[in-house]
C-alpha positions as CSV (number, residue, x, y, z in Angstrom):
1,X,34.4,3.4,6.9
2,X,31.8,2.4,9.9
3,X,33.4,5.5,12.0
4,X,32.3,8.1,8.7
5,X,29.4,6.7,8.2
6,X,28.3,6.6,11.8
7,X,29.2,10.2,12.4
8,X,27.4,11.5,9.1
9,X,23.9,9.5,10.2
10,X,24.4,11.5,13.6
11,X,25.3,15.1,11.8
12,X,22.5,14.5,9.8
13,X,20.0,13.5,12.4
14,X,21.2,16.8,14.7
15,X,21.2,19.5,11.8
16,X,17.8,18.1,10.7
17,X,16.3,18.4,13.9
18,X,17.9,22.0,14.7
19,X,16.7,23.3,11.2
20,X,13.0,22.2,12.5
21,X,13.3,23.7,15.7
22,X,14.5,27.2,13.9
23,X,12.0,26.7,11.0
24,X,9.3,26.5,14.2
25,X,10.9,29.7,15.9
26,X,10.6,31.8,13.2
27,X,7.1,30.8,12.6
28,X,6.3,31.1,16.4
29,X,7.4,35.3,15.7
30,X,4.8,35.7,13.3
31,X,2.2,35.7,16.3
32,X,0.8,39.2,17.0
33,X,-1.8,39.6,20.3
34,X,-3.5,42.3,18.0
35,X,-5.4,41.4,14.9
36,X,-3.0,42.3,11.9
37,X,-4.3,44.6,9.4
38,X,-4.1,42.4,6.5
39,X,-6.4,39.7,8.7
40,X,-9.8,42.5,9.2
41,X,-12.6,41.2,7.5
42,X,-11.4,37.6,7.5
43,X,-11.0,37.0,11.2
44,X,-13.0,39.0,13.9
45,X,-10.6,39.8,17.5
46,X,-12.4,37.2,19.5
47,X,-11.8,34.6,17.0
48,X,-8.2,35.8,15.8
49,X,-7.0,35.4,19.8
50,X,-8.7,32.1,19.8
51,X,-6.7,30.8,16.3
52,X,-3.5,32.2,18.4
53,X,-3.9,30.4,21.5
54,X,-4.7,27.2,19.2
55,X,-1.4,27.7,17.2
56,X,0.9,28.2,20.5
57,X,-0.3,25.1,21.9
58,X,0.2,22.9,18.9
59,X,3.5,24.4,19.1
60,X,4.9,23.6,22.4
61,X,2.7,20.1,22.1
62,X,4.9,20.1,18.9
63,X,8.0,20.8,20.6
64,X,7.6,18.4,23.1
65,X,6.8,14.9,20.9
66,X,9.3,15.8,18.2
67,X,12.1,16.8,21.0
68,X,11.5,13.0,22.3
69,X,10.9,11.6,18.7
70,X,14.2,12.9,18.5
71,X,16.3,11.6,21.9
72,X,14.5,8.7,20.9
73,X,15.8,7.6,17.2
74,X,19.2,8.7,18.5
75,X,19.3,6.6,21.8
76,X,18.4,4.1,19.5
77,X,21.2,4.6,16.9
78,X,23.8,5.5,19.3
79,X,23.6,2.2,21.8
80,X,22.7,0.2,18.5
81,X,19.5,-1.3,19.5
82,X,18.6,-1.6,15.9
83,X,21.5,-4.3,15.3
84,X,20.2,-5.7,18.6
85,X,16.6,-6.0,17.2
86,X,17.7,-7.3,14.4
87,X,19.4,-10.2,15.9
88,X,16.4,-11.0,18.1
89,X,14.4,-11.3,14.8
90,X,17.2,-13.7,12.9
91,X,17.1,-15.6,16.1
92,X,13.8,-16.8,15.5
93,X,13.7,-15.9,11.5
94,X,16.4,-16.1,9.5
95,X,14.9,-16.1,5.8
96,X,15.7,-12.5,4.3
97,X,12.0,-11.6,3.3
98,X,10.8,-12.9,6.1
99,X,13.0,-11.8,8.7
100,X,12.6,-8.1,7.1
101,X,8.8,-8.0,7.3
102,X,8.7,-9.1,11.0
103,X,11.8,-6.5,11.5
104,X,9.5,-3.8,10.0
105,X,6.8,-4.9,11.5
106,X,8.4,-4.9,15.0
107,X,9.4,-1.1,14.4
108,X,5.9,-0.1,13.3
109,X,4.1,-1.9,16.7
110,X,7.0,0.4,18.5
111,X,6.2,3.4,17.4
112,X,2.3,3.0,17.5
113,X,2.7,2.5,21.0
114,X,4.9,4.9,21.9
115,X,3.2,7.9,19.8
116,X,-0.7,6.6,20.9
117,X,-0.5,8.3,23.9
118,X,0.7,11.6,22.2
119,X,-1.9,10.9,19.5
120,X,-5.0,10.5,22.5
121,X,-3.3,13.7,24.2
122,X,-3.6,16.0,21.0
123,X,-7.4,14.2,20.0
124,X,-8.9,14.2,23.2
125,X,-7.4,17.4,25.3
126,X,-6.1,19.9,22.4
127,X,-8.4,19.4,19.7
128,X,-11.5,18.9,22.0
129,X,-10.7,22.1,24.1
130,X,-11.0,24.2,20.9
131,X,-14.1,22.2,20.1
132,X,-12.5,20.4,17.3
133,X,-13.1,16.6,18.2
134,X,-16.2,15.0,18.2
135,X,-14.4,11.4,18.4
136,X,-15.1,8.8,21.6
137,X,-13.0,7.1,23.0
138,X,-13.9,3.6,21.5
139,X,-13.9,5.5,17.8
140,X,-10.3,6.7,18.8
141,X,-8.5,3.1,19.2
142,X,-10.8,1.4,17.1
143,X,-9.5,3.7,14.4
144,X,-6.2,3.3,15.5
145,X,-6.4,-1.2,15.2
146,X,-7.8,-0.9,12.3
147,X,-5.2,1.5,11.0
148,X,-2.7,-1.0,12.0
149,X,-4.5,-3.9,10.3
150,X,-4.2,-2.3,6.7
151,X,-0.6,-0.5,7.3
152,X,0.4,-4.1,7.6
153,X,-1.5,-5.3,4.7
154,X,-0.2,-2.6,2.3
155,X,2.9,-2.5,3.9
156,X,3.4,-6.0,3.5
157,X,1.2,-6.6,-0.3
158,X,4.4,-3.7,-1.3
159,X,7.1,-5.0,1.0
160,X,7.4,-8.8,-0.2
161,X,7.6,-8.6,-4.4
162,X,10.4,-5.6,-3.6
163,X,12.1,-8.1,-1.2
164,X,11.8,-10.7,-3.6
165,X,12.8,-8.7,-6.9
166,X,15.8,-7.4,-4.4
167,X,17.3,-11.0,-3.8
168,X,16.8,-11.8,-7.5
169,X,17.3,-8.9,-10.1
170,X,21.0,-7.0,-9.2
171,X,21.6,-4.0,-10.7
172,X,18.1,-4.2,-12.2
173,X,16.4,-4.3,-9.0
174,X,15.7,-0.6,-9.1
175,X,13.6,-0.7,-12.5
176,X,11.5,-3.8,-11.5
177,X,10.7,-1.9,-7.9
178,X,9.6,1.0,-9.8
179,X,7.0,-1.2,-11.3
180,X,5.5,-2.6,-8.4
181,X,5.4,0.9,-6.7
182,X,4.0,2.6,-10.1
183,X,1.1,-0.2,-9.8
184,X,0.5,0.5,-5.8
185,X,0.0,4.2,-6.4
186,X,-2.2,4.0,-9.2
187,X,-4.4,1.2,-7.4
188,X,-4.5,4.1,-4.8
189,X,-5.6,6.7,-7.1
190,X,-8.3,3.7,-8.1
191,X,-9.4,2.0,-5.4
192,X,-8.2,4.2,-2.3
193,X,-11.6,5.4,-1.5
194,X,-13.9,3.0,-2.7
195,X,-11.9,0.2,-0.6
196,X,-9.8,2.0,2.5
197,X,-11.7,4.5,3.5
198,X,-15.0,2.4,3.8
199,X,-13.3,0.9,6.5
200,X,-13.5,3.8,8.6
201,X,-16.0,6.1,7.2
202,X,-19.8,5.7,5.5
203,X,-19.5,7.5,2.3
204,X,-23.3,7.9,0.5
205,X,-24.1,9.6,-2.8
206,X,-25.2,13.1,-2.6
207,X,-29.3,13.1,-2.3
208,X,-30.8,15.0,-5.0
209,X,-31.5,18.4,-4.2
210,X,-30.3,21.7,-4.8
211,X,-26.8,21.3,-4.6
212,X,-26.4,18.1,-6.4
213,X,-28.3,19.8,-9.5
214,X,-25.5,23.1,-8.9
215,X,-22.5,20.3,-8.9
216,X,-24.2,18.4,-11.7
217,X,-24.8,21.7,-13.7
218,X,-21.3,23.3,-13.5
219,X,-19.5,19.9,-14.3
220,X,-21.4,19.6,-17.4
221,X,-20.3,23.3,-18.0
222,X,-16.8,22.5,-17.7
223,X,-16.7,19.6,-19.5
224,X,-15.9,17.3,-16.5
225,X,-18.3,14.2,-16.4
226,X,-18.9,13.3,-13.1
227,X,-21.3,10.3,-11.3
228,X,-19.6,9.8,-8.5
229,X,-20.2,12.5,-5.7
230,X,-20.2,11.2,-2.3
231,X,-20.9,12.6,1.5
232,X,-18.7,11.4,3.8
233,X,-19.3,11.3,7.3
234,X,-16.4,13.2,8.9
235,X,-18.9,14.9,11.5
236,X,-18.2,11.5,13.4
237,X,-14.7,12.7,14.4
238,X,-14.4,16.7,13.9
239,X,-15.5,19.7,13.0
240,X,-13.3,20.5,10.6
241,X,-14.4,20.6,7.3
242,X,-12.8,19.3,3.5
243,X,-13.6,18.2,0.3
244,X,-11.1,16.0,-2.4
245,X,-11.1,14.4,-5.9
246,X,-9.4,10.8,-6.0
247,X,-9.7,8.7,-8.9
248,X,-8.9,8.2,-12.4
249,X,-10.8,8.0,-15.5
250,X,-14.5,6.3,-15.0
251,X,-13.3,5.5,-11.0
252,X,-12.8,9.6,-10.5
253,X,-15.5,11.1,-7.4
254,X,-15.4,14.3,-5.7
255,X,-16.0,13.4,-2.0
256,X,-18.0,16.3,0.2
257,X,-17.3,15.9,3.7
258,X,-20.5,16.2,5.7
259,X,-18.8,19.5,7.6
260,X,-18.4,20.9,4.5
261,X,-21.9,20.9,3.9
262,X,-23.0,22.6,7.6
263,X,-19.8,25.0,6.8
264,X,-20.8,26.8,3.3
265,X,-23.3,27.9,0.8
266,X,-24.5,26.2,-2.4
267,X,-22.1,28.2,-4.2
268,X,-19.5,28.4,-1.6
269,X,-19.5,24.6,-2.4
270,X,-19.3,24.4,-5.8
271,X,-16.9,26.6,-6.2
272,X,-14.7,24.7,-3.8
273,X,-15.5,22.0,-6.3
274,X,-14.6,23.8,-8.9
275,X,-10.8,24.6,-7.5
276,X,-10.9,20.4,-7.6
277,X,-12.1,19.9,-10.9
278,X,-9.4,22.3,-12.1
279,X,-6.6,20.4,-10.8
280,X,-8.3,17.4,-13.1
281,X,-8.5,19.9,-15.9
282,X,-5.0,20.7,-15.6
283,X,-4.0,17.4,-15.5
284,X,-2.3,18.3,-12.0
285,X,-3.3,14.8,-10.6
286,X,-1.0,13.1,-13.7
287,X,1.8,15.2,-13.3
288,X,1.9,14.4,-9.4
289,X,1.8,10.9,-9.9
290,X,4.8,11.6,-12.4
291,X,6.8,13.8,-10.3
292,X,6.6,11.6,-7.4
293,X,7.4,8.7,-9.1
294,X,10.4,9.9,-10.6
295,X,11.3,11.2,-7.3
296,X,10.9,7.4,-6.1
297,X,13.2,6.6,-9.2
298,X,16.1,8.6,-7.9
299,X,16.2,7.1,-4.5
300,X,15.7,3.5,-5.7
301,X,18.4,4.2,-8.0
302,X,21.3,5.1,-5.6
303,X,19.6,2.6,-2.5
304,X,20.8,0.0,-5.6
305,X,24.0,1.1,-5.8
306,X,24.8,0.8,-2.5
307,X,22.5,-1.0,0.0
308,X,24.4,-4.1,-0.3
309,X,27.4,-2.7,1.4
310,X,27.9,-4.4,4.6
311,X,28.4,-1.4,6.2
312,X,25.6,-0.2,6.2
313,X,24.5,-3.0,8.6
314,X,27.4,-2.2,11.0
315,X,27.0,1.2,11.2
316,X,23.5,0.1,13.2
317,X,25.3,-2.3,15.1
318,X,25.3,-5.7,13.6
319,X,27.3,-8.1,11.5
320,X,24.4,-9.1,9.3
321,X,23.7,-7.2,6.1
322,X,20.0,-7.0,5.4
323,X,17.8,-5.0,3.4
324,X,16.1,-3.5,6.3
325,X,19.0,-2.2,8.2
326,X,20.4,-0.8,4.7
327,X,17.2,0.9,4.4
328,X,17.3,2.5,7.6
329,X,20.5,3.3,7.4
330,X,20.1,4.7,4.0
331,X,17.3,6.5,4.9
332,X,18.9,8.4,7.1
333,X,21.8,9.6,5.2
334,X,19.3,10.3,1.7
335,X,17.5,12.9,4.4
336,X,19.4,16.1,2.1
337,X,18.4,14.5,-1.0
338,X,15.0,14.1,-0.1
339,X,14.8,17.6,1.5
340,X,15.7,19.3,-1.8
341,X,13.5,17.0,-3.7
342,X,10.4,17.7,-0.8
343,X,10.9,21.8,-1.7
344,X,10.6,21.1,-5.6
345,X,7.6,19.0,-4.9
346,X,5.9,21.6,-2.3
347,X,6.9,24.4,-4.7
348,X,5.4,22.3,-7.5
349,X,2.0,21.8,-5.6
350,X,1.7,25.6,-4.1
351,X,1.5,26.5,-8.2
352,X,-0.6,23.9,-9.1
353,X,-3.0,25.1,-6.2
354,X,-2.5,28.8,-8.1
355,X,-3.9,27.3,-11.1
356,X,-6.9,25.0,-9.7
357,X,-7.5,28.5,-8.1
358,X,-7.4,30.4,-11.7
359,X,-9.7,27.7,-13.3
360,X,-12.4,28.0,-10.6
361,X,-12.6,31.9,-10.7
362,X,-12.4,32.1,-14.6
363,X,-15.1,29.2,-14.5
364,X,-17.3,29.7,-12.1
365,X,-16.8,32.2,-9.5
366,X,-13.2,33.7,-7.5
367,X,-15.8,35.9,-4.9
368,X,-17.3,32.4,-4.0
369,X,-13.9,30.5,-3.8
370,X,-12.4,33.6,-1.9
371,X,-15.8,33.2,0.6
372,X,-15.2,29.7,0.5
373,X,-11.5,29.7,1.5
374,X,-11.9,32.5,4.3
375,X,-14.8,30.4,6.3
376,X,-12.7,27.8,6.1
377,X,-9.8,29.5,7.1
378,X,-11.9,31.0,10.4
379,X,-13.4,27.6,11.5
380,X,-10.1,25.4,11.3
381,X,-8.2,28.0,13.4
382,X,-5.4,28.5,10.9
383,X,-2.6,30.2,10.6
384,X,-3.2,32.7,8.1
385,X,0.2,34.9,9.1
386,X,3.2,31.8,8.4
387,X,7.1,32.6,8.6
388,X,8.0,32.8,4.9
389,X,10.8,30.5,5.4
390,X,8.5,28.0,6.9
391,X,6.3,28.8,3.9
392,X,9.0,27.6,1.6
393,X,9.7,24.9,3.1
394,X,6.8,23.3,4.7
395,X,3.8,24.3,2.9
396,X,1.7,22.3,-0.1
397,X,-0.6,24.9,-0.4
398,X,-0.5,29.1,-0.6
399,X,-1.4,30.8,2.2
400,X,-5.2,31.9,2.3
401,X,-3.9,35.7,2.0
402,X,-1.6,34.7,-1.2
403,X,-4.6,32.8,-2.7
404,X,-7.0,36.0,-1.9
405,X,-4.5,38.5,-3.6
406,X,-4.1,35.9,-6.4
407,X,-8.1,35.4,-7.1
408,X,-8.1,39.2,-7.0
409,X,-6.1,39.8,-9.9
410,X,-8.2,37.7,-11.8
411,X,-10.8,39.0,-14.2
């Protein structure tokens, strides 16, 4: 049974990798060194060459860190370092919850180290070349201990009561995990910027002025009360610009990053805010939370039914079942699952995006979305001529030339 399910981790690891590398080929043939006919009017030559050069890079910097992510989780499988980590850990540990969180915790310290000189690489050569970063270099690892600090503390504050209702519950153990994961992502939807992202950016309300009276006029128009708009301070790091909505109920707020301001026009803005409004109109942010939930369902389900198969332990080279080796382990081989699941969700979103879209056109205005979406579009560089395939499989949101021919079929 070790030898099947040791061969099936490793077919799955290679054919995922290999369907990445192809998914990035075909996407890499899209590139054109003229400006495409469909792009005129959106992106001028200068810039379009620019956006090119940005996209090849990213690719071969792509190529590179994946290509190593991958020779590294197989060296890794293959002379069964996991098992061996795990027996360090039980050497010094050997309660179950505890000896997982340290495991995990071991893993994550790993990787960060490993990937932050990949991660300074891309911040302070790619992104800064094309004028992108405006981080410094105490910013950069400063960001990066604190974002250590609270993985571990939400890692943790979700890890232990699964661990626990794992030794404890059985069969049930899937239902009760639900729960605590249901709570965790609503406190998210709550709490997530008025508690995390305070710890790395200063978020102030919008000063009164003209746009805050344009925001605060269409929202009563739609019927969307709203207190909460906040600037956010994402100058501090890059030039790229973006706007959300997080929250539910009374603890909703529409967050403007402080780019987004520089970027756009009154109008330009609030119809951006608009497309967000309609996602809460159309109760997209509900239906997300129950889509991915029900997605978590499925997995806990079958990780119940089998995770306590000594095998899976074995198969990463030790003699020890534990949660955490059955979850890596399990992980691995729910990869197809998860992929089929992944294209429901992104084909899910990429309509939902259609709709927010709709409601902002219909509402307020599609020519200042469409403005909106194309200046965007220009200053981030993007790829506004994606493989289909990579489309299908990759992307949340419609292209900006699928959105433009949507919003102009709108009356």
């Amino acid at each position: 049974m070790v030898i099947y399910l040791y061969y099936s981790i490793l077919i799955i690891l290679i054919l995922n990798f290999m369907i990445e590398r192809w998914l990035d080929y075909l996407n890499s043939t899209k590139w054109s060194a003229e400006l495409p006919p469909e792009l005129k009017g959106i992106y001028d030559e200068e810039k379009y060459v620019k956006s090119v050069e940005y996209e090849k890079i990213r690719h071969k910097f792509g190529k590179i860190t994946e290509s190593l992510g991958f020779i590294a989780i197989i060296s890794l499988f293959a002379t069964g370092l996991f098992g061996w980590l795990d027996a360090l850990v039980r050497s010094y540990v050997n309660h179950p919850i505890f000896t997982t969180l340290i495991y995990f915790a071991f893993l994550g310290l790993i990787t960060e180290i490993i990937s932050l000189p990949f991660s300074w690489f891309d911040t302070f050569k790619i992104e800064e070349k094309f004028g992108f970063n405006k981080s410094t270099q105490r910013l950069f690892f400063i960001d990066h201990l604190k974002g250590l600090f609270v993985g571990a503390i939400i890692g943790g504050a979700i890890l232990f009561p699964i661990l626990w209702i794992y030794l404890i519950a059985g069969n049930l153990f899937w239902i009760y995990s639900l729960g605590v994961i249901t709570f965790f992502s609503v406190f998210m939807l709550l709490f997530y910027s008025s508690v995390i992202v305070p710890l790395f950016n200063k978020q102030t309300p919008l000063p009164d002025g003209e746009l805050k009276d344009a925001i605060t006029s269409f929202s009563k128009k739609a019927g969307f009360k709203l207190d909460n708009i906040f600037l956010i301070d994402g100058s501090k790091r890059s030039t790229k610009a973006n706007a959300y909505f997080t929250g539910l109920g009374r603890k909703k707020r529409i967050v403007l990053f402080d780019t987004l301001i520089n970027e756009l026009s009154t109008e330009e803005i609030v119809a951006v805010l608009a497309h967000e409004i309609g996602h809460y109109k159309k109760r997209h942010v509900y239906s997300g939370l129950f889509f991915s939930l029900l997605s978590t369902a499925l997995m806990l389900f079958v990780f119940a039914l089998v995770s306590r198969n000594p095998v899976f332990a074995q198969v990463l080279g030790s003699d020890t079942p534990g949660f955490h080796l059955s979850m890596i382990s399990f992980g691995i081989l729910y990869t197809p699952l998860s992929f089929i699941t992944g294209l429901a969700m992104n084909y899910r979103s990429r309509m939902n995006e259609y709709e927010a879209d709709k409601f902002a056109a219909e509402n307020y205005g599609g020519e200042y979305l469409a403005s909106a979406l194309k200046k965007l579009s220009v200053s981030n560089l993007s790829n506004l001529t994606p493989h289909p395939a990579y489309v299908f499989f990759h992307y949340s949101h419609p292209t900006l030339l699928q959105r433009l021919k949507k919003l102009s079929e709108i009356k």
